[in-house]
Steps between C-alpha positions, in 0.01 A plus 500: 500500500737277679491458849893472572792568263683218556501151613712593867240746520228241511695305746537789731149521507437120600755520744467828666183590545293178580567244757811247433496226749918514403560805645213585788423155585145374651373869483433381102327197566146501426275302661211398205535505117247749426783701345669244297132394375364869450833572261487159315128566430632840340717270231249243428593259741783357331559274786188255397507218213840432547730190654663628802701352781493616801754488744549547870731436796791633737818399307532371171216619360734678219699230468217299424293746293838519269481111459188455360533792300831417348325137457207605283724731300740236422220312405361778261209668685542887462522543892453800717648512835420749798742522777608789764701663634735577227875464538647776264222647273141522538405364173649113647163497680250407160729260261399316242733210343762685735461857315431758726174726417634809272531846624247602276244246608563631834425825393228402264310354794585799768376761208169257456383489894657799655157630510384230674785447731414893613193386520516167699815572676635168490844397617846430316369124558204523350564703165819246491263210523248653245791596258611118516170374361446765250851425348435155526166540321642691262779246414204274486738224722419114514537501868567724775713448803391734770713517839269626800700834641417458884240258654271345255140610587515867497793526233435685195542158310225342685226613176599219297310153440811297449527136311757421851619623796848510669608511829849482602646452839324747809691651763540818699436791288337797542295428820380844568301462147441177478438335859752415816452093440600228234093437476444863440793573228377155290144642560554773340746321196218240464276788384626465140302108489181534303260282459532125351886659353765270569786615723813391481670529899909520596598374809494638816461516869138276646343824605439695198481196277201366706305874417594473172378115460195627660401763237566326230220167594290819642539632073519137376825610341703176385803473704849451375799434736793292613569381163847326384698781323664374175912459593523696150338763578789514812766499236336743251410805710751740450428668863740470756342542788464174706120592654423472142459108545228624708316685225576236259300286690187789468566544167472097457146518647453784270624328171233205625259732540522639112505178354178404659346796322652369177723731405794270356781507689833355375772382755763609264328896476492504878867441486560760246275695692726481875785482300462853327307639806665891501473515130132421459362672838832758565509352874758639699613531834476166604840376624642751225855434473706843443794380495769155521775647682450607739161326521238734504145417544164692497165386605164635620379331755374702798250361713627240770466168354624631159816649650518174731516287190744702288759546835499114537605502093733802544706250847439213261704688236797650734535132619597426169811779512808519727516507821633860533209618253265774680191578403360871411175622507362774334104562661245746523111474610167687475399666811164316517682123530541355851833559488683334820278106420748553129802614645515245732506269219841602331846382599676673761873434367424714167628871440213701474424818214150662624382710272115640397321432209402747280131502613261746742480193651861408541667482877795683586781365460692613826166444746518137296849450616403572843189262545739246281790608774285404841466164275889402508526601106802737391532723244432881391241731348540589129292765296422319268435089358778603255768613739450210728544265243837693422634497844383136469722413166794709643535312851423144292782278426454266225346229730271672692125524403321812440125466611214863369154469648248562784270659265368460166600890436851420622577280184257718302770777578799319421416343188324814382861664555706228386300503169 
């Protein structure tokens, strides 16, 4: 007899009654992978024999995980690729070639372990994680690109043997998980390097790239970094985002890295590859336009120097418009971000929209607007992501630039709404 009747009925049961690091925050990180290992073990351990790539980091990491991925399936390689949160649906999280798992894999797989998931008591996480590689086992993919959720050494990823690993820029995210230092944070990241694996390293600050150059001689991992990035692939990646030159330049080390292995990479499928970027991988979110006129602009960045990074691109951008153009901000954050370090960051001359996303974990809106308030920023508390960016199109004229983020759950909302 069937477990649930329907396919939201499944999902209610991932998302309600087990842990969900989206909505309750550290309280559903767990701190070993006996559960992720105990639930594989259940399916057969479809995580083993297969070519998997691992990566890690602060910011980029999906960026980067949707290069290579949209690179080997330009190039022909069935690929799977693992990536959280999700923006709009859950089913974004366990792609392969860009399509989404089906409902009635989903399902499928829920009706197949719900004994053991009663049993185990994993999280939302972990059966996610476990539901990735059974798909992707299933699908019997060439490769699999797996991005690491939060950290690297505890995550619910970290029970793969990959061919490489991946890590992308480290900064200040997460401390009260993952350690209250640079050292500590890459420490922790750096737990994805096995031993003799090559890993291919973005750039970033001296401090955590010295404890990640450190592991990987400790694992006799081959190192790949500070590499020349191709000027095509520059002109072929379809993202807008400028920090994306900085994840072109992991992703170089990463291409590098595969060709050691011999797996035959072509210039001209890598460029096909960043070119068609959203339609093999479905990435989104990423300095998502929404609009031309007024310009409207969504992107996820939420941690300090992600938001740092996309501001300086956002002034870059109004410097580019009239004088007279203002700029308008639509933002919302997560209650468990250190919210005064980011809101110091954004520009005090913008019209602010404070709203909450639709989250447990989401921050009020009107106790946002004060803390943003004692800050020097101005604007008011909406209900919702979707009336904020309303009040935000309505008081835009056509020069002005509308800006929706804080929070990954913040463009989640809107472009869930806008469709």
């Amino acid at each position: 007899m069937s477990r649930f009747a329907s396919y939201p009925e499944a999902l209610d049961f991932m998302f309600k009654q087990l842990p969900m690091f989206q909505n309750i925050g550290k309280a559903a990180f767990k701190k070993d992978l006996t559960n992720t290992l105990a639930l594989l073990d259940r399916l057969g351990n479809p995580h083993l024999e297969r070519k998997w790539i691992h990566v890690a980091g602060t910011n980029g990491k999906g960026s980067v995980s949707s290069m290579i991925a949209a690179t080997l399936s330009a190039h022909g390689f069935k690929t799977g690729l693992y990536t959280s949160p999700h923006l709009v649906d859950f089913r974004e999280r366990i792609r392969v070639d860009g399509g989404c798992i089906s409902e009635d894999t989903v399902l499928e797989f829920l009706e197949l372990v719900y004994d053991d998931i009663m049993e185990i008591q994993p999280s939302f996480f972990e059966i996610t994680v476990a539901m990735a590689f059974y798909h992707f086992a299933k699908e019997n993919v060439d490769y699999g690109v797996i991005e690491v959720g939060l950290g690297g050494r505890l995550d619910s990823t970290n029970v793969i043997t990959p061919i490489l690993s991946v890590i992308t820029n480290i900064g200040w995210d997460h401390m009260d998980m993952l350690g209250n230092t640079l050292s500590a944070i890459a420490r922790e990241k750096a737990g994805i390097i096995k031993s003799k694996i090559p890993v291919a390293i973005g750039p970033m600050a001296e401090e955590p790239l010295t404890e990640i150059l450190g592991v990987a001689k400790d694992k006799m991992a081959k190192i790949y970094r500070d590499l020349p990035v191709d000027q095509g692939f520059y002109r072929a990646i379809s993202l807008r985002g400028d920090y994306q030159k900085e994840n072109l330049q992991t992703f170089t080390c990463a291409i590098e890295a595969l060709k050691d292995l011999w797996i035959p990479i072509k210039r001209s499928k890598v460029l096909e590859g960043l070119a068609n970027i959203q339609q093999f991988t479905g990435l989104r979110g990423r300095w998502e336009v929404i609009q031309e006129q007024p310009f409207a602009v969504a992107d996820t960045a939420h941690n300090e120097p992600g938001v740092q990074f996309t501001m300086g691109q956002l002034l870059s951008t109004l410097n580019q418009k009239p004088k007279n153009a203002q700029l308008h901000l639509v933002w919302g954050m997560v209650s468990d971000k250190d919210r005064e370090k980011i809101l110091k960051l954004l520009p005090k001359d913008a019209k602010y929209y404070f709203c909450k996303p639709g989250v447990i974990r989401g921050f009020d809106a009107e106790k946002l607007r004060l803390e943003a308030l004692a800050l020097g920023l101005l604007g008011d508390a909406h209900d919702t992501v979707l009336s904020a960016y309303q009040a935000a199109q309505q008081a835009a004229k056509e020069h002005d630039i509308i800006y929706i983020g804080g929070s990954t759950f913040v463009v989640g909302d809107l472009l869930s709404t806008l469709g």
